[in-house]
C-alpha positions as CSV (number, residue, x, y, z in Angstrom):
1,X,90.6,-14.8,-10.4
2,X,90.9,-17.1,-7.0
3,X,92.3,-20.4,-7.7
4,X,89.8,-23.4,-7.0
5,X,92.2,-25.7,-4.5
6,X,88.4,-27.9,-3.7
7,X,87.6,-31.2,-4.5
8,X,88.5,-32.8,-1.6
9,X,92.2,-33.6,-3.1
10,X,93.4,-36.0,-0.6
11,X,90.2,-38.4,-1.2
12,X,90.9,-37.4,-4.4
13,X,94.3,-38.9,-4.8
14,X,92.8,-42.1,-3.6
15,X,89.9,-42.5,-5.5
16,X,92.1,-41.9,-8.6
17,X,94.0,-44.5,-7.8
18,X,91.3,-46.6,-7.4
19,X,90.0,-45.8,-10.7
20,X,93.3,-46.2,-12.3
21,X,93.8,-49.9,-10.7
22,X,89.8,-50.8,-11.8
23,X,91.1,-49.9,-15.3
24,X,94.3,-51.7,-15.5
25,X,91.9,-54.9,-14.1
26,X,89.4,-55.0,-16.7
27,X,92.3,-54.1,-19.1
28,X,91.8,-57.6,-21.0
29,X,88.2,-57.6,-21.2
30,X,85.4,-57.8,-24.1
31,X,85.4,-54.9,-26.4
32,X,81.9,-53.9,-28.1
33,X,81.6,-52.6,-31.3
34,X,82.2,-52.6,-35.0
35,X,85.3,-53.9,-36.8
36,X,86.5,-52.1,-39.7
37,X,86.0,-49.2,-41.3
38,X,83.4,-48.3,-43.2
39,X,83.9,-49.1,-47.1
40,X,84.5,-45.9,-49.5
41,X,81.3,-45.7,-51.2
42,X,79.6,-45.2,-47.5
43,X,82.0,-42.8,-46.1
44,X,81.7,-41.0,-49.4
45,X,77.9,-40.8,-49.1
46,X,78.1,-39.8,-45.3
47,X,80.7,-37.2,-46.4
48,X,78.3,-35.8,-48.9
49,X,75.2,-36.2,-47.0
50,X,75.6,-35.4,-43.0
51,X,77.7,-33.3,-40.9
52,X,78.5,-34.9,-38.0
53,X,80.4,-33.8,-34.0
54,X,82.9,-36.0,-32.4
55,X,83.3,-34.5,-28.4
56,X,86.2,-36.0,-26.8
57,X,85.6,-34.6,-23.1
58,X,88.8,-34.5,-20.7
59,X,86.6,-34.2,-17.6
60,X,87.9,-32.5,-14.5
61,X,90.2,-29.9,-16.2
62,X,93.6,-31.3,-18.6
63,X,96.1,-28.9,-18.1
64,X,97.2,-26.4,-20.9
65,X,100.6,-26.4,-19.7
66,X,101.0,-30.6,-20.1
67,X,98.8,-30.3,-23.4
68,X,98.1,-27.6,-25.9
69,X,100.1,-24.9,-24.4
70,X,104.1,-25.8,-22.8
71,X,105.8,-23.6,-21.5
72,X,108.7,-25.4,-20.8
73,X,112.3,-24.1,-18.7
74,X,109.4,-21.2,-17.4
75,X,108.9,-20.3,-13.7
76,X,105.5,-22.4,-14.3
77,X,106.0,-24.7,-17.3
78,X,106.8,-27.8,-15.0
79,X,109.1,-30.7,-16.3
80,X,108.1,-31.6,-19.3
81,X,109.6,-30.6,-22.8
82,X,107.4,-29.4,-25.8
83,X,107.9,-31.1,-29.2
84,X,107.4,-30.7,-33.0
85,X,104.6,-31.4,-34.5
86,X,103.4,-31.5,-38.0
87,X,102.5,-27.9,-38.3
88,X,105.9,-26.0,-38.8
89,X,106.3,-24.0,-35.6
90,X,103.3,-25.7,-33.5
91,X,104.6,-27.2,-30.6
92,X,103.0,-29.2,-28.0
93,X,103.6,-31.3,-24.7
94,X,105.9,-34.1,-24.9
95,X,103.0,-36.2,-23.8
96,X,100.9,-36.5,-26.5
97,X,103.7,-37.8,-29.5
98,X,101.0,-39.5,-31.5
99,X,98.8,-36.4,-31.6
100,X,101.8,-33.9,-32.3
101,X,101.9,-36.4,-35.8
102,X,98.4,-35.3,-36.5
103,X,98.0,-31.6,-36.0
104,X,98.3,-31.0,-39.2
105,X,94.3,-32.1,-39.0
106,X,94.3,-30.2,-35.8
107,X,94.0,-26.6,-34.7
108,X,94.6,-24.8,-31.3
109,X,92.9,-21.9,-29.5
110,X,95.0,-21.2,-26.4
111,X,93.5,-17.7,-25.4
112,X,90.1,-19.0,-23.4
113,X,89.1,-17.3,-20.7
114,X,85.5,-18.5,-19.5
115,X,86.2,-16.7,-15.6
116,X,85.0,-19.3,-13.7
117,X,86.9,-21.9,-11.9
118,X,83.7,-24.3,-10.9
119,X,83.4,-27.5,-12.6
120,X,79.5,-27.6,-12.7
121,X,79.7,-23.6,-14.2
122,X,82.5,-24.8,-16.8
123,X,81.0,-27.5,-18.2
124,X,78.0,-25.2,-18.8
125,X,79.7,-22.4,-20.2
126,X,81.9,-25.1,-22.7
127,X,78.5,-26.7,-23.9
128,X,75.5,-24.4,-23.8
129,X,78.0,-21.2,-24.5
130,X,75.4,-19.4,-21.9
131,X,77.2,-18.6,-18.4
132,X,75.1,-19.4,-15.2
133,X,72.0,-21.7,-14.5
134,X,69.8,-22.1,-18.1
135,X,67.8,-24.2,-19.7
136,X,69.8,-23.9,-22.8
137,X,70.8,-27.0,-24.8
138,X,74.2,-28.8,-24.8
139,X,75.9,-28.5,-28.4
140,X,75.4,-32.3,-28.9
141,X,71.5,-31.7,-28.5
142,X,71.5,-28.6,-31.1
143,X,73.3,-30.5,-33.6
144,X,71.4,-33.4,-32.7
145,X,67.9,-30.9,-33.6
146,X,69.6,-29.6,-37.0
147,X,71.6,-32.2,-38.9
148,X,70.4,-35.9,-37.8
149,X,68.4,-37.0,-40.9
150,X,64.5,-37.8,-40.2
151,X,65.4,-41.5,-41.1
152,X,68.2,-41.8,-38.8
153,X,68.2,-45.2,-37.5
154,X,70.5,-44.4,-34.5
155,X,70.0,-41.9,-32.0
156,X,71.4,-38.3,-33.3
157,X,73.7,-37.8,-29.8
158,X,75.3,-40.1,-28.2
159,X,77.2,-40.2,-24.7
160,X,80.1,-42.7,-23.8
161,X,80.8,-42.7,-20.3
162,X,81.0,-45.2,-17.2
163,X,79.7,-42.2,-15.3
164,X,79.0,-38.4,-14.4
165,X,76.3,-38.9,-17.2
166,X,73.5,-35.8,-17.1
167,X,70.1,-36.4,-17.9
168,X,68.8,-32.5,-19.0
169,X,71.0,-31.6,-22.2
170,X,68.7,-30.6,-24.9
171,X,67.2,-27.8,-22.0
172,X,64.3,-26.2,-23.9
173,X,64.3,-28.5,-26.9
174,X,62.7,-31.5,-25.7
175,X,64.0,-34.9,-24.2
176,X,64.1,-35.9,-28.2
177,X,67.4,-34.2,-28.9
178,X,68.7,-35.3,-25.4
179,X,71.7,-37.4,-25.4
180,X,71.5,-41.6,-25.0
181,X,73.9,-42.6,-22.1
182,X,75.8,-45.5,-23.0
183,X,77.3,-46.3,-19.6
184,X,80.5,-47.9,-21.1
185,X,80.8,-50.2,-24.1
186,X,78.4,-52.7,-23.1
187,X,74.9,-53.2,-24.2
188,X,72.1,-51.5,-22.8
189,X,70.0,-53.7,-20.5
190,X,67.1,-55.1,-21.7
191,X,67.9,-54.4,-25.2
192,X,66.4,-57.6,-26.2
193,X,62.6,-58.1,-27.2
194,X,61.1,-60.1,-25.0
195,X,60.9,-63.7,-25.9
196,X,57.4,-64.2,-25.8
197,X,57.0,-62.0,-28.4
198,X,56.9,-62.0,-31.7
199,X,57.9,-59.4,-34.1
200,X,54.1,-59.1,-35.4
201,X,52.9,-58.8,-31.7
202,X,55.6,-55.9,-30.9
203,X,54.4,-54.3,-33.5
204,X,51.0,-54.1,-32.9
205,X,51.9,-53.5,-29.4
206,X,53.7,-50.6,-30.4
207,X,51.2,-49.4,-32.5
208,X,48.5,-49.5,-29.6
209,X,50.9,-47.6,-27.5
210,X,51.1,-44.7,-29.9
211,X,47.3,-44.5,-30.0
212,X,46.5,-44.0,-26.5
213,X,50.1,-41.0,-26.1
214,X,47.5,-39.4,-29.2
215,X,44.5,-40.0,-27.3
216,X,46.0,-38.9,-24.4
217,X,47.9,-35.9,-25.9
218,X,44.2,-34.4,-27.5
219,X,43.7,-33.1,-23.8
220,X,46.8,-32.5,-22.4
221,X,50.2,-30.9,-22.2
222,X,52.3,-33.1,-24.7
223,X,55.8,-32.7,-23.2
224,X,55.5,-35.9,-20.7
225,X,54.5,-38.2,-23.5
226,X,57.4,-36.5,-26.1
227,X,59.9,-37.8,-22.9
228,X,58.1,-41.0,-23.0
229,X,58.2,-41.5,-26.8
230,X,62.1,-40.2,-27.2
231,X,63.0,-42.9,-24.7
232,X,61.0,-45.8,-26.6
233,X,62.3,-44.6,-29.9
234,X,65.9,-44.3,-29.1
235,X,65.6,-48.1,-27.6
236,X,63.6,-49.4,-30.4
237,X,66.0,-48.2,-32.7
238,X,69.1,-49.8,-30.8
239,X,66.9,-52.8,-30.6
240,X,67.5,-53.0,-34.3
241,X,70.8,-52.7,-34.8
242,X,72.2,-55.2,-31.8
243,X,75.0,-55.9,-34.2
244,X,76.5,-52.8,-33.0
245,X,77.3,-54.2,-29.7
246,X,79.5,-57.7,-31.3
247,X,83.2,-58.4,-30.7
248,X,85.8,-56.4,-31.6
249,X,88.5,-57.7,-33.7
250,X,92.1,-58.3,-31.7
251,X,93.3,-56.7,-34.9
252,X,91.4,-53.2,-33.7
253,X,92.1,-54.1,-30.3
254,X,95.7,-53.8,-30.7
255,X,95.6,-50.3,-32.9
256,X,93.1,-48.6,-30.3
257,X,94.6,-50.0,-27.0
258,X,92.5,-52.4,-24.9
259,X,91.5,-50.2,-21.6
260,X,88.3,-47.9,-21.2
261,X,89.1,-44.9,-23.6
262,X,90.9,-47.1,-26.2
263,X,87.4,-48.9,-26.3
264,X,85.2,-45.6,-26.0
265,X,87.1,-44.2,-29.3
266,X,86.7,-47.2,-31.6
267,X,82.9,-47.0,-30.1
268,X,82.4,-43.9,-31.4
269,X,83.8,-44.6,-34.6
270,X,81.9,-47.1,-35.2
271,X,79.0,-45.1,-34.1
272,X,80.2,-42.3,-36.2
273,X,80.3,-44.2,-39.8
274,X,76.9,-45.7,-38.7
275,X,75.2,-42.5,-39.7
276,X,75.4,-41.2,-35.4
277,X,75.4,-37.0,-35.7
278,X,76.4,-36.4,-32.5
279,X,79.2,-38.7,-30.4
280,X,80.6,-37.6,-27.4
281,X,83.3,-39.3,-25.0
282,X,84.6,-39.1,-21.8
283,X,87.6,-39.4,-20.7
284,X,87.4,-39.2,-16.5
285,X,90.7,-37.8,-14.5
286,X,91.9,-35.0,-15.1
287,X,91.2,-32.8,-11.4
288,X,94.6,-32.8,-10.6
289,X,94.8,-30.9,-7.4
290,X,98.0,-33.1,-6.1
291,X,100.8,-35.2,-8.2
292,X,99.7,-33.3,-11.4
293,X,102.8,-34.5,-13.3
294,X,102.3,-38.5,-12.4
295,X,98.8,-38.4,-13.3
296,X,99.1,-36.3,-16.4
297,X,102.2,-38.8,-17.7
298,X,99.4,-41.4,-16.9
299,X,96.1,-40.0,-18.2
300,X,97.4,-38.6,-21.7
301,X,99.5,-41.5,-21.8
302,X,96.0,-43.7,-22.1
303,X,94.6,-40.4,-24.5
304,X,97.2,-40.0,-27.0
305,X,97.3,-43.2,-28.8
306,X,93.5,-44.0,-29.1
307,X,92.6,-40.9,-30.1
308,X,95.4,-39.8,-33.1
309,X,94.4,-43.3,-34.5
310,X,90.7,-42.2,-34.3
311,X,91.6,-39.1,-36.1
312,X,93.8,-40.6,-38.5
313,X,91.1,-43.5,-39.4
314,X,88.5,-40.2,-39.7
315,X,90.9,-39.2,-42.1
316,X,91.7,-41.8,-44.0
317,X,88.1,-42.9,-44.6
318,X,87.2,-39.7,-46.0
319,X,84.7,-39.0,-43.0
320,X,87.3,-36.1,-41.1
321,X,86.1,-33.4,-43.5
322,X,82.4,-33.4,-42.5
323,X,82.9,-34.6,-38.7
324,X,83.7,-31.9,-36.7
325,X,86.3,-32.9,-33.7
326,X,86.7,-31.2,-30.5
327,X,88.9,-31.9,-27.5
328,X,88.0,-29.8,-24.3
329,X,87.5,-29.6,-20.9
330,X,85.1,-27.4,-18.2
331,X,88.9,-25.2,-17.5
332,X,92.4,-25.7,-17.2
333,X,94.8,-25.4,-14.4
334,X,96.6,-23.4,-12.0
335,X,100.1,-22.3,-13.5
336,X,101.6,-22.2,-10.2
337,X,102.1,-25.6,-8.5
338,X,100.6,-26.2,-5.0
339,X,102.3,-27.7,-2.4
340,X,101.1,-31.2,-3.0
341,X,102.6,-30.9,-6.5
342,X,99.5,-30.8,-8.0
343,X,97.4,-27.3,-10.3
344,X,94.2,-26.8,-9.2
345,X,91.4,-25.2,-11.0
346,X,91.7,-22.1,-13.6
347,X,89.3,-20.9,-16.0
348,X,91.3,-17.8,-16.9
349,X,94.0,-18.8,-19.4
350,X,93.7,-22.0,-20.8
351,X,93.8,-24.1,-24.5
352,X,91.3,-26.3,-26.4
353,X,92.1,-28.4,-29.6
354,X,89.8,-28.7,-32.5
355,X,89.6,-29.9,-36.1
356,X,87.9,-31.2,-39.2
357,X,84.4,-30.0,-40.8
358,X,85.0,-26.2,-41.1
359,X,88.3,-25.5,-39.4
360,X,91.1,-24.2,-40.5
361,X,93.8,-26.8,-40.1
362,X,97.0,-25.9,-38.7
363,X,95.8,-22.7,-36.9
364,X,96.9,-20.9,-33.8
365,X,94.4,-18.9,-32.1
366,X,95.2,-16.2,-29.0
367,X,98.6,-16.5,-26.9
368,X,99.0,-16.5,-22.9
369,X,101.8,-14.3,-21.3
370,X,105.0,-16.1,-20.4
371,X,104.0,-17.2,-17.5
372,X,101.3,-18.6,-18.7
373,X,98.8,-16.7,-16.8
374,X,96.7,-14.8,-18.3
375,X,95.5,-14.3,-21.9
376,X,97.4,-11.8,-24.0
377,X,95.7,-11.7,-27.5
378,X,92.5,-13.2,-28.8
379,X,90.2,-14.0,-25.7
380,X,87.3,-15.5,-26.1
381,X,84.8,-17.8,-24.4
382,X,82.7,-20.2,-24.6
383,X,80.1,-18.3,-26.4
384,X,82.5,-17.6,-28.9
385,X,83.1,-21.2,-29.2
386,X,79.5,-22.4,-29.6
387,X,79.1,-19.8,-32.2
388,X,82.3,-21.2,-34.4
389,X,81.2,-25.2,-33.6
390,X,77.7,-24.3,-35.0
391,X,79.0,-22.4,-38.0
392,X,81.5,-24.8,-38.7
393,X,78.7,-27.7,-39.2
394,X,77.4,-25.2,-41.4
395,X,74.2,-24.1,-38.6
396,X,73.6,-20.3,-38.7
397,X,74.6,-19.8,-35.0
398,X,73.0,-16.4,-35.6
399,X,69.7,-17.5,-36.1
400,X,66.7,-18.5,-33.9
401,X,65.5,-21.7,-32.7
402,X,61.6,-21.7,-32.8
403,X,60.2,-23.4,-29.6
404,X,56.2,-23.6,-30.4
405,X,55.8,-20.1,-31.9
406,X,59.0,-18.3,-29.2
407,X,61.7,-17.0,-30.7
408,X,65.1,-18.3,-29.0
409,X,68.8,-17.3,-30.1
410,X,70.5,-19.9,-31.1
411,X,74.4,-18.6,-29.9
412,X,75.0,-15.4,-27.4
413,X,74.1,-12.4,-29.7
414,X,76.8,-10.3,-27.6
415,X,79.4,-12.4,-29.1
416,X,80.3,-14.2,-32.6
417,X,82.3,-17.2,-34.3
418,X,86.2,-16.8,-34.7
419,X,85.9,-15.9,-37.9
420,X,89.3,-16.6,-38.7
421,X,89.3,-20.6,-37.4
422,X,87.1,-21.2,-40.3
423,X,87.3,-22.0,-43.4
């Protein structure tokens, strides 16, 4: 496959920079969220009662070779050493010591080959599990459809992210399984009710409002006034949990790390043991078409520490074994190094990590040659994928959405699960 060298790299290096220098200067700022975890009677209900997702998204491509899959004192491996971890023989990066402590919780597909090296065509592929331009759902969105309870009062799938937030995730499902953007850790505008209002007289006015969308639904299509209704009951139900948007204890502060992501994980916990099906967050930076070694020392640096507390606090709560927990990308990158010392894009050998409801702990899935470029046993895509997410929540991935009497496949029917990732 042609290597992607795009994305503009030397605004790139810039604009990362910039990014990286924003971060460090709202460091100290207000966190939102919970403190705490959730006592053991809740997380033992939750355990019994929902399945849940947890997406951690490393946008722009993390490479497999500074992650999931070293290859160190290689033509290609680059400077870093791989370590232990606490699977017997399961080595990773030397960049991500706090998650190499957890992978016992953790397992490890290193044989992906999705043959595409465009970001938009990744991410597709890695959440729809369709190739190409469809109006298929994310995985957040089918989840979202088959496990949030009817009483939820949280939206089912949620999307932490300060940007590169899509609008059209649930495709042909409706704008009710559609992701709510949270554009960072603070409160949604207007969240408030107004103040001239009671709570009688928002009631009422709510009640009027769903009179006329049935009145005006009797005659026409119903799909602009399901939009309209998602959107007013996603806010209304945020309207009544505003506690979820408090201060964070320094306490939780200081375990999670005080910049963006630190703040984004301890969201979605929070989220999480609040009955959420669906939380995904993004962690932005990853496109490392020059200094790939600098930035990657820098971005998993910020990513290793928030997120193996995450997964240990899923653990010890009792939540880990129905919350599903998946750490991808849209590709990985280039084994060879380009002559700005950076990888650029590559879809056709490259890892994932993934863990908890379902999987096999411990696991190694597929291999890459030597070099690290290509996959020598196991490939699979993201169709595969999809299939073993769904069937690991305990969703029939083989089955058939019904959209209004049309039969849909839920996963690719040319491909299946890997069966042997779960349990």
């Amino acid at each position: 496959m042609k290597r992607n060298t795009g994305c503009n790299p030397l605004d790139h290096i810039h604009s990362r920079r910039q990014f990286l220098a924003g971060t460090a200067a709202i460091g100290g700022g207000a966190l939102v969220g919970l403190g705490g975890l959730t006592n053991h009677v809740v997380a033992n209900t939750l355990k019994s009662d929902q399945k849940r997702i947890l997406q951690v998204y490393l946008q722009g491509g993390v490479s497999q070779l500074e992650s999931w899959d070293p290859k160190p004192g290689t033509l290609y491996g680059g400077p870093f050493q791989s370590i232990a971890t606490s699977v017997p023989g399961l080595r990773i990066c030397e960049l991500l010591p706090g998650t190499a402590q957890k992978m016992h919780l953790l397992s490890v597909v290193r044989s992906i080959n999705i043959n595409t090296n465009n970001h938009g065509e990744g991410q597709v592929f890695m959440e729809k599990g369709r190739s190409g331009n469809n109006s298929y759902p994310f995985i957040g969105s089918v989840v979202n459809r088959y496990l949030t309870p009817k009483n939820s009062q949280l939206p089912g799938f949620v999307h932490i992210s300060t940007r590169g937030l899509q609008d059209d995730t649930a495709g042909f499902l409706g704008s009710r399984y559609a992701q709510m953007k949270l554009e960072g850790i603070v409160s949604p505008d207007n969240l408030d009710r107004q103040k001239d209002l009671d709570e009688q007289q928002f009631s009422r006015r709510s009640d009027f409002r769903i009179q006329l969308n049935q009145q005006f639904t009797s005659r026409r299509s119903k799909a602009l006034v399901d939009s309209y209704d998602a959107s007013f009951n996603q806010a209304a139900q945020l309207m009544a949990r505003r506690n979820l948007f408090e201060q964070q204890p320094e306490k939780q502060l200081d375990r999670y790390g005080r910049h963006d992501f630190g703040r984004y994980c301890l969201m979605a916990r929070t989220l999480l043991e609040e009955g959420s099906t669906c939380v995904k967050i993004t962690h932005h930076g990853y496109d490392t078409h020059a200094e790939n070694f600098n930035f990657h020392v820098e971005q998993l640096g910020e990513f290793d520490k928030p997120f193996s507390t995450l997964l240990g606090d899923l653990e010890e709560s009792g939540m880990l074994e129905s919350t599903l927990v998946l750490i991808y990308s849209e590709f990985g990158r280039t084994p060879k190094v380009n002559h700005r010392y950076g990888r650029d894009h590559w879809g056709t050998a490259w890892s994932i990590a993934l863990g908890g409801c379902g999987v096999q702990p411990g696991a190694v899935i597929g291999a890459t040659n030597d070099k690290g470029t290509e996959v020598v046993d196991r490939e699979v895509h993201g169709g595969h994928l999809f299939h073993t997410y769904l069937q690991a929540l305990g969703i029939d991935s083989t089955a058939n959405h019904d959209i209004e009497g049309r039969e849909i496949p839920i996963g690719d029917p040319a491909v299946e699960s890997i069966k042997e990732l779960l349990v």
